[in-house]
N, C-alpha and C positions, 0 to 999 in steps of 0.2 A: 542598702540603698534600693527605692525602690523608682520604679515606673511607671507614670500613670498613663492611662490608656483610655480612650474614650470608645462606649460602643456604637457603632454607626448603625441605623434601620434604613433600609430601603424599601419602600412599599409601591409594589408595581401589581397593573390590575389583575394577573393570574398566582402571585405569592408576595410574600416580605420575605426580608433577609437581613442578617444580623450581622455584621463584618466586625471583625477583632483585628487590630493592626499590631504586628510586632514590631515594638523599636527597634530599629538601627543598632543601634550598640549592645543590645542583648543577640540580634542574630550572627551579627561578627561573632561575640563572643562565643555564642556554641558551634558555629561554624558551619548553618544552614544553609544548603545547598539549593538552587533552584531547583523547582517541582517537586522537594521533599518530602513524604507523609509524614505526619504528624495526628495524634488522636487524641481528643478531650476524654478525660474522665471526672465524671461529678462526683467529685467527696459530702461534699450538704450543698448548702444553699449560700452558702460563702465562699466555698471554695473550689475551683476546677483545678487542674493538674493537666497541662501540655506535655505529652510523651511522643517521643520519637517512634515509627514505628519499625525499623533495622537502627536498633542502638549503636552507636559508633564505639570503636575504643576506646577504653579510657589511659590518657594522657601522665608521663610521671613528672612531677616536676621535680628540679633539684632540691633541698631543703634551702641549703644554706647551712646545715649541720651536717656536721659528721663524725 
């Protein structure tokens, strides 16, 4: 499932600016913190990649098997 996102421009008379919004339910989910960094990396021209930049733990969950 995905999320769509729309990009916003500001254009004010010394720069523009580009804002990306993260949904609600994708920042619960990873558990982002306020004032977190975070760093874009461009793989082409379709695709960016949002990385953390102090990676957190990673979490185990139960199966269900055993």
């Amino acid at each position: 499932m995905g999320y769509l996102t729309k990009i916003q421009k500001v254009d004010r008379p010394t720069n523009q600016s580009f804002y990306v919004n993260l949904p609600t339910a994708l920042a619960q989910a990873i558990e982002v913190e306020k004032g977190e960094e975070f760093e874009w990396i461009l793989e082409d021209k379709n695709l960016l990649v949002l990385k953390r930049v102090k990676p957190v733990k990673k979490r185990l969950f139960k199966s269900g098997k055993n």
